[in-house]
C-alpha positions as CSV (number, residue, x, y, z in Angstrom):
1,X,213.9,61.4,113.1
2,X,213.5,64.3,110.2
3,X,212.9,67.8,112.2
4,X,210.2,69.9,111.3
5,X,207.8,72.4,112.1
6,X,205.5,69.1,112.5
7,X,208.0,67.7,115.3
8,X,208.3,70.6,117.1
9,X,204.7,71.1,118.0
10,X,204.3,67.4,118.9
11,X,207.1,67.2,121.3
12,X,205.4,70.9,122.5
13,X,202.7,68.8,124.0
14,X,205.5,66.1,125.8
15,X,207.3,69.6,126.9
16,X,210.2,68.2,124.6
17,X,211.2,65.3,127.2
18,X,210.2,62.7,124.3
19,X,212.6,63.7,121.7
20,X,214.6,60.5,121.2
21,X,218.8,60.3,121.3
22,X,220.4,62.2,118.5
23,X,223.0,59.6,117.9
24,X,223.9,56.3,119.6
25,X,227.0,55.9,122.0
26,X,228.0,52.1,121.1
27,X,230.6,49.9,122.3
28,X,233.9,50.0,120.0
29,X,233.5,46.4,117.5
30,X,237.0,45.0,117.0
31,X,237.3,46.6,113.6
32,X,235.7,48.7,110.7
33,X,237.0,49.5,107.3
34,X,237.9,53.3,108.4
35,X,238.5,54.5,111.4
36,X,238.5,58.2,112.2
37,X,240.6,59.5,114.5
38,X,239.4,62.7,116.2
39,X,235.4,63.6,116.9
40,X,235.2,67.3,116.1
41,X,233.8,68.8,113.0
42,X,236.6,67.7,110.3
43,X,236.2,64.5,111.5
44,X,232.3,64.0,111.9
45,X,232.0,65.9,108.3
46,X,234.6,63.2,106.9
47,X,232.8,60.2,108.3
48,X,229.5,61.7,107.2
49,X,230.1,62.1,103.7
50,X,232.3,58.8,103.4
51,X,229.2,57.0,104.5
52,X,226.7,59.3,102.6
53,X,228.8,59.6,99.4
54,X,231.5,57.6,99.2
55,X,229.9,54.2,100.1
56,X,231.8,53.7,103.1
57,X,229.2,53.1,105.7
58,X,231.6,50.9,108.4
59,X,233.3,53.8,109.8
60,X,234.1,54.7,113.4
61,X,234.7,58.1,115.0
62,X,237.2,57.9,117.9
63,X,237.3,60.8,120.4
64,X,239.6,61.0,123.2
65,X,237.0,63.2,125.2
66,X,233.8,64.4,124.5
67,X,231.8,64.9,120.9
68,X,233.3,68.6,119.6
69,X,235.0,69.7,122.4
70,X,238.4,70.3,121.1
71,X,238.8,73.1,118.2
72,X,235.1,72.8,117.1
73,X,233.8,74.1,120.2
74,X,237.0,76.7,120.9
75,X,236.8,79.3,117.9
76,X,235.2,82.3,116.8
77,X,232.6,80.7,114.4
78,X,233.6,82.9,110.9
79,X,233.0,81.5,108.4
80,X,234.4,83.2,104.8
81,X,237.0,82.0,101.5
82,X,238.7,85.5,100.4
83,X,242.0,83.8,100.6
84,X,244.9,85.1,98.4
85,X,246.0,81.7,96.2
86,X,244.0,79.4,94.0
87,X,244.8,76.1,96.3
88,X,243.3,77.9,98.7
89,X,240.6,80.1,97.2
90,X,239.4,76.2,95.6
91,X,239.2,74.6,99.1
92,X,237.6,77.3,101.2
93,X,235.2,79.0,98.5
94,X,234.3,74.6,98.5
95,X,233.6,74.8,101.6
96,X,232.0,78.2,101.5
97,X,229.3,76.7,98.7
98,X,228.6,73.6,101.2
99,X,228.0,76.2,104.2
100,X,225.3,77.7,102.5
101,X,222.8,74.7,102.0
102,X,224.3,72.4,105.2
103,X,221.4,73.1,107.1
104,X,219.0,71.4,104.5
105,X,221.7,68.7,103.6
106,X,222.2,67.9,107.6
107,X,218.2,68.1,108.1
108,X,219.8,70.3,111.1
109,X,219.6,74.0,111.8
110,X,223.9,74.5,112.1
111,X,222.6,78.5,111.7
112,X,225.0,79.4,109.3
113,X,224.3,83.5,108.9
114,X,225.9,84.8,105.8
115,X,226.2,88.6,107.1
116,X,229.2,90.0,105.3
117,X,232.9,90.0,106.4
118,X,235.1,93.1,106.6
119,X,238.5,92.8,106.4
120,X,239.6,96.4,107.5
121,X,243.2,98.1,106.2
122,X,244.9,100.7,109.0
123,X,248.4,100.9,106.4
124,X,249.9,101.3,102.6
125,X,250.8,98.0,103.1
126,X,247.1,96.5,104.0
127,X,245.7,98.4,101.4
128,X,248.1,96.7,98.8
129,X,247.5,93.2,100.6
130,X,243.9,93.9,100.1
131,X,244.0,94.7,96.6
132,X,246.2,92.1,95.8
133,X,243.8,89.4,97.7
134,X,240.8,91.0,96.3
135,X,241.9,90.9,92.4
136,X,242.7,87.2,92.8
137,X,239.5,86.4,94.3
138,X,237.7,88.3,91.6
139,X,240.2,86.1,89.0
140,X,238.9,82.9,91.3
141,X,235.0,83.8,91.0
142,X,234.9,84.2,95.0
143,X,233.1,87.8,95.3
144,X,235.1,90.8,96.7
145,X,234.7,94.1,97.6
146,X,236.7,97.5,97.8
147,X,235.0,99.5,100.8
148,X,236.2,103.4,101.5
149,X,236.5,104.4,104.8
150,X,232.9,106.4,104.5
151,X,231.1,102.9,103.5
152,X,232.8,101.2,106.4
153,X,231.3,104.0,108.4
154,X,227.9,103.2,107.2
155,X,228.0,99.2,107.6
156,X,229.6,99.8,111.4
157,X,228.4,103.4,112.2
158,X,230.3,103.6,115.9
159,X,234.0,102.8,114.1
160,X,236.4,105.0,114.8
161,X,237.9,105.9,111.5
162,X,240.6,108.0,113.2
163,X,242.1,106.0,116.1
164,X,245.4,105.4,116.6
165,X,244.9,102.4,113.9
166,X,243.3,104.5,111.1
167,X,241.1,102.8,108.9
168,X,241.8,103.3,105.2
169,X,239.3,101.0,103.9
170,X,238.3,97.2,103.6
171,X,237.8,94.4,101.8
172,X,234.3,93.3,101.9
173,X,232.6,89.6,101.4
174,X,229.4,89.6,101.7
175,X,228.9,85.3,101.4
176,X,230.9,85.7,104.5
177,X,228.6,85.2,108.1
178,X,229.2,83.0,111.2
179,X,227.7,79.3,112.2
180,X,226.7,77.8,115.5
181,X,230.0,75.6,116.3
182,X,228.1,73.1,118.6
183,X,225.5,72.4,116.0
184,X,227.7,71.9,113.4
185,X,229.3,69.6,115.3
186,X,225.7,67.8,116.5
187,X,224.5,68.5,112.7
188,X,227.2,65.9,111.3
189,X,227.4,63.5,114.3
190,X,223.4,62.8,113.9
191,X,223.1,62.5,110.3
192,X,226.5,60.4,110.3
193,X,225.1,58.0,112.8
194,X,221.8,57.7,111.3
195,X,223.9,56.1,108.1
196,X,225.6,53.4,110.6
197,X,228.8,55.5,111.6
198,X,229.7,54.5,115.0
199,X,231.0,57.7,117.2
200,X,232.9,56.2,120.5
201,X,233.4,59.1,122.8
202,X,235.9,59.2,125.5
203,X,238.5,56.5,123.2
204,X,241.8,58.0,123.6
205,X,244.0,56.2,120.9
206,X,247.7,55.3,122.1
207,X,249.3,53.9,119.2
208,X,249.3,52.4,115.9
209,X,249.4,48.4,114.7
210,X,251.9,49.1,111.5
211,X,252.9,45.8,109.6
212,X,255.8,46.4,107.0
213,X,254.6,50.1,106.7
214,X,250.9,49.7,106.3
215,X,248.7,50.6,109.4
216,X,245.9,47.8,110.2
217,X,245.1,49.5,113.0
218,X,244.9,51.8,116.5
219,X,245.2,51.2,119.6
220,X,243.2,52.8,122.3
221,X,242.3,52.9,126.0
222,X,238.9,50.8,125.0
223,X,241.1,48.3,123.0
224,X,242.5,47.6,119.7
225,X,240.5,48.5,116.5
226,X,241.6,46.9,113.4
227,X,241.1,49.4,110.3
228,X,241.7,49.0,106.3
229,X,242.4,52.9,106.7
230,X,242.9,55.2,109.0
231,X,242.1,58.9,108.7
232,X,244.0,61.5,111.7
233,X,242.2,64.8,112.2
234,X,243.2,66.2,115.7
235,X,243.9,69.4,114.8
236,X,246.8,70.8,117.6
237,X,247.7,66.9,118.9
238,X,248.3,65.8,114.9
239,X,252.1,66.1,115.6
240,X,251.5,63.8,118.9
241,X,249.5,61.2,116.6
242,X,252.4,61.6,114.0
243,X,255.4,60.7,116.2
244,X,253.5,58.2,117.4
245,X,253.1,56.5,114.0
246,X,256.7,57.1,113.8
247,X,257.2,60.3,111.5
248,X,257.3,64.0,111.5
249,X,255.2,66.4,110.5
250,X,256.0,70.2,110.1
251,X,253.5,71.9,112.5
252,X,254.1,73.9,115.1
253,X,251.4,74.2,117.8
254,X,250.2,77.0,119.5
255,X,247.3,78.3,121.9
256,X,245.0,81.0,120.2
257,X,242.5,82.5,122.4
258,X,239.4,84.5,122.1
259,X,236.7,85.7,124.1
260,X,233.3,87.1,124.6
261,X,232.0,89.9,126.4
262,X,228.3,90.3,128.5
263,X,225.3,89.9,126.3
264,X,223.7,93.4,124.4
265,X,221.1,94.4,121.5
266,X,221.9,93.8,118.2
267,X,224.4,96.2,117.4
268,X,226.6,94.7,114.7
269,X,225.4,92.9,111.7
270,X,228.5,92.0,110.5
271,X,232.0,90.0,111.1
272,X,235.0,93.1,111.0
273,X,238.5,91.6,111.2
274,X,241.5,93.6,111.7
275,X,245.0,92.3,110.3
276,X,246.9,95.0,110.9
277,X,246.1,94.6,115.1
278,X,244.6,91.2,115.3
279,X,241.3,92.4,116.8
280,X,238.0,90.9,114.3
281,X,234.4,91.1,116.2
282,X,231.0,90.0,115.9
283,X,227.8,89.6,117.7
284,X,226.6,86.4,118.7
285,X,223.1,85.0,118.3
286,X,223.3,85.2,122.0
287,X,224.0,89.2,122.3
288,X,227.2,88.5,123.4
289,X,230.3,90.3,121.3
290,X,232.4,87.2,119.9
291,X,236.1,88.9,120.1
292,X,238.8,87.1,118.7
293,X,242.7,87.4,120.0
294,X,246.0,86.6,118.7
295,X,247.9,83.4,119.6
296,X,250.5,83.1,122.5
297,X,254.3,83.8,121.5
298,X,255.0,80.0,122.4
299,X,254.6,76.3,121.6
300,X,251.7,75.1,124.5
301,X,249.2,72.4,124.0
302,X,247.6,74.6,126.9
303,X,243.8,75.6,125.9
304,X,244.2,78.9,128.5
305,X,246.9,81.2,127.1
306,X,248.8,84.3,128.5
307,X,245.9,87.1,130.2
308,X,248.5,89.8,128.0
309,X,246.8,88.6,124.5
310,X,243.7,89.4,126.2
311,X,244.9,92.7,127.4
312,X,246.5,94.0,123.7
313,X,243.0,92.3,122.3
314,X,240.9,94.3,124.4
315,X,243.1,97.5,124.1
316,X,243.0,97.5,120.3
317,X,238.9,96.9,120.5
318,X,238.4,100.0,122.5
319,X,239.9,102.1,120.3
320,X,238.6,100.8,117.1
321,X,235.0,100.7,118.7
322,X,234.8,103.2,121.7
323,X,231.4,102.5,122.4
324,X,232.6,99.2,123.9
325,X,234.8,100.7,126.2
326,X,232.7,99.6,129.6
327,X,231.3,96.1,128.6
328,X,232.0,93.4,131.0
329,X,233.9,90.3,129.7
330,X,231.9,87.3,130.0
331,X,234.0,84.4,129.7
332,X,237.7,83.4,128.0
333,X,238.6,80.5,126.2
334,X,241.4,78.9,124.2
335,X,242.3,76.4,121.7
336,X,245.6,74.6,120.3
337,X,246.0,75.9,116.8
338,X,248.6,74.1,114.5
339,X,250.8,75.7,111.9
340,X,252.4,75.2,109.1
341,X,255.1,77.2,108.1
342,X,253.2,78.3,104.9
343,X,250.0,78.9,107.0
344,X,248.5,76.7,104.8
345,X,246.8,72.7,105.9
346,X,247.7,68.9,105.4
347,X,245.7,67.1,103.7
348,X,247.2,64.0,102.5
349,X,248.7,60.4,102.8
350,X,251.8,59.9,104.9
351,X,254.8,58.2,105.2
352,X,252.8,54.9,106.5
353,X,250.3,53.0,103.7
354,X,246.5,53.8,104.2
355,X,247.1,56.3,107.2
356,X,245.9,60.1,106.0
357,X,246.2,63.1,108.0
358,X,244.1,66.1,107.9
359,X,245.5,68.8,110.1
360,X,247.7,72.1,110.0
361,X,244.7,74.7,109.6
362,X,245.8,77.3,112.6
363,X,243.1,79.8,112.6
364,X,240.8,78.8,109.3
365,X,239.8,75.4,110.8
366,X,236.7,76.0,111.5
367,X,235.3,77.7,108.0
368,X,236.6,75.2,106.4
369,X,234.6,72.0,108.4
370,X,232.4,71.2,105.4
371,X,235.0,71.6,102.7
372,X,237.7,69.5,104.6
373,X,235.9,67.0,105.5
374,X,233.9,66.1,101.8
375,X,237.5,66.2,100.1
376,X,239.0,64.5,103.0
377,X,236.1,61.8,102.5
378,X,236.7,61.5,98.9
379,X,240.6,60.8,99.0
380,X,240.2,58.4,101.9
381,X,237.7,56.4,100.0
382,X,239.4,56.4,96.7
383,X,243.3,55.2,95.6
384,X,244.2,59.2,94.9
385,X,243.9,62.8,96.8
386,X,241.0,64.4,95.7
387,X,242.0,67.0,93.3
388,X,241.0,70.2,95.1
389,X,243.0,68.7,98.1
390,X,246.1,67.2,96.2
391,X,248.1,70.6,96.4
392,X,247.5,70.3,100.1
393,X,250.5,67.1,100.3
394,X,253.2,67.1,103.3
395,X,255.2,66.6,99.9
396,X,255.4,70.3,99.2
397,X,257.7,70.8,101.8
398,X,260.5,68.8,100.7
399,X,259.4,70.2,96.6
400,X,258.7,73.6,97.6
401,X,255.4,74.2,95.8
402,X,254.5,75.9,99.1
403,X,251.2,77.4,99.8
404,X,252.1,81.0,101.3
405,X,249.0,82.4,103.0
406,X,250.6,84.2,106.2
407,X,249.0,87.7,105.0
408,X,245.3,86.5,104.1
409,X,244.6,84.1,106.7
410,X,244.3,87.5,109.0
411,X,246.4,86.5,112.1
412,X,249.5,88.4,113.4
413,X,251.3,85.2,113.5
């Protein structure tokens, strides 16, 4: 069904209890040509443009629970591409350009708000990291902005420019904004399933059929599934999937955690992200300020995390912004972030014939949902990695070609 002004007012009339299923919830068939492992938003987006791009319309999403509840729904919804190296600048400014028309693509209102992102500098060292980042961006076409402390002021008026984290100016992008996670999520899991893709929710897979180092298959706890290819994107559980398959990957995975506070007026207009203290903030469609935290100090597939994150979060909030200083928090959440040692993702074939993984994206996961999943798509469908995600190998490891982006991917760790 194509939504539209139209729709709306006729379901109006039915007090929207006639609006039919968004996407089926079939049985698992006994095989497909791919099989995607992992329902959130890499893995819906993947399946989506195989079917709609690629040709590959006998695909099936496997999720072990429900539709987007792992990563997709556990993040802080930014959305921007000032990254520091071309690999990277070319996959996220990618994903940036699909952001901006998904909604129309999708048919699908994912309310992607392109608001501007601040990237604020308290040091002589963040100023240099800023400059440096900004200069390649320019060099990479991706728009970038040097901000004094004076036009900070003016963008977030109740900063404190003098706190114990002075702010000494920032990088500004103004294609940068937030999205709604869960309709991203719905967004690609409708228009997926309206071009045959079969999404199987609650399909926890257990293991791999390998024969002579090719996988034909999964196995999971609604039966086998026979598969020409198999693509894994399970963000935090890719090394679980990997050993399983019987190889290693080099991901280390943590729980990162974030939170929201009571629901206000618009005050903020913007995303403002602090390196330097690992505190960013925005305002939710909602009212509700969108705080993102560091990760915990240890390995954990827990999706909780340690109460002092939250405390050092909070702390360095209050005195950037001490208007804030007697909000309520709302609600705390957490999600499994996996790691590279270069900070940088995995997206590429493995040791096993015709099994991919997509995984390794820590905190820039969610940004890069549109851009992951088209190249993802593409080098699935095809006999070679799609150029923009060829750098991207678990090969550079073992070469070295490694894609260092611990400074601008904004996170303490």
């Amino acid at each position: 069904m194509k939504y539209s002004i139209y729709s709306l007012i006729r379901n109006a009339f039915s007090y929207h209890e006639d609006w039919p299923q968004a996407w089926r919830s079939p049985d698992p068939r006994s095989s497909y040509e791919v099989v995607i492992v992992g329902g959130g938003g890499h893995g819906l987006a993947t399946a989506y443009y195989l079917a709609s791009e690629c040709g590959v319309r006998d695909v099936a999403v496997i999720e072990k629970g429900w539709l987007g509840g792992g990563n997709t729904g556990r993040n802080t919804t930014i959305v921007r591409s000032n990254y520091l190296w071309d690999e990277s600048a070319a996959i996220y400014d990618h994903s940036v350009k699909l952001w901006h028309g998904l909604s129309q693509q999708l048919n699908y209102n994912v309310m992607f708000s392109p608001r501007g992102l601040l990237h604020l500098a308290h040091s002589v060292h963040d100023m240099q990291e800023i400059g440096r980042r900004g200069n390649s961006n320019f060099l990479n076409g991706i728009d970038a902005e040097y901000l004094t402390p004076q036009q900070v002021k003016e963008m977030v008026p109740f900063i404190n420019l003098n706190c114990r984290y002075p702010v000494m100016g920032a990088l500004l992008q103004r294609r940068g904004g937030v999205a709604r996670h869960d309709a991203v999520a719905w967004g690609y899991a409708r228009a997926a399933d309206a071009l045959g893709v079969d999404i199987i929710q609650n399909c926890e897979v257990t293991g791999f059929e390998i024969d002579d180092g090719t996988v034909k298959g999964v196995r999971t706890s609604r039966g086998n599934i026979s598969a020409n290819k198999v693509g894994c994107v399970v963000a935090g559980n890719c090394s679980v999937l990997a050993e399983m398959a019987g190889f290693r990957l080099p991901i280390e995975s943590f729980p990162l955690q974030a939170l929201v506070s009571e629901p206000i007026k618009p005050i903020i207009d913007c995303v403002v992200m602090s390196n330097g203290v690992h505190a960013y903030i925005s305002q939710s469609d909602r009212g509700e300020l969108v705080i993102g935290a560091s990760s915990d100090a240890y390995n954990s597939y827990s999706q909780r995390g340690g109460f002092n994150v939250i405390e050092d979060t909070v702390g360095a909030i209050v005195e950037l912004y001490p208007i804030f200083s007697r909000m309520c928090m709302l609600r705390q959440w957490g999600g499994i972030v996996d790691v590279t040692v270069d900070r940088s993702p995995l997206i590429s074939k493995t040791p096993i014939k015709n099994l991919y993984i997509n995984c390794g994206w820590g905190t820039g996961g969610f940004k890069a949902t549109p851009g992951s999943g088209h190249v993802f798509a593409h080098s699935i469908a095809g006999t070679d990695m799609h150029p923009i995600a060829a750098p991207f190998s678990i090969d550079r490891f073992n070469t070295g070609a490694l894609i260092d982006e611990g400074a601008a991917a904004a996170v303490a760790h």
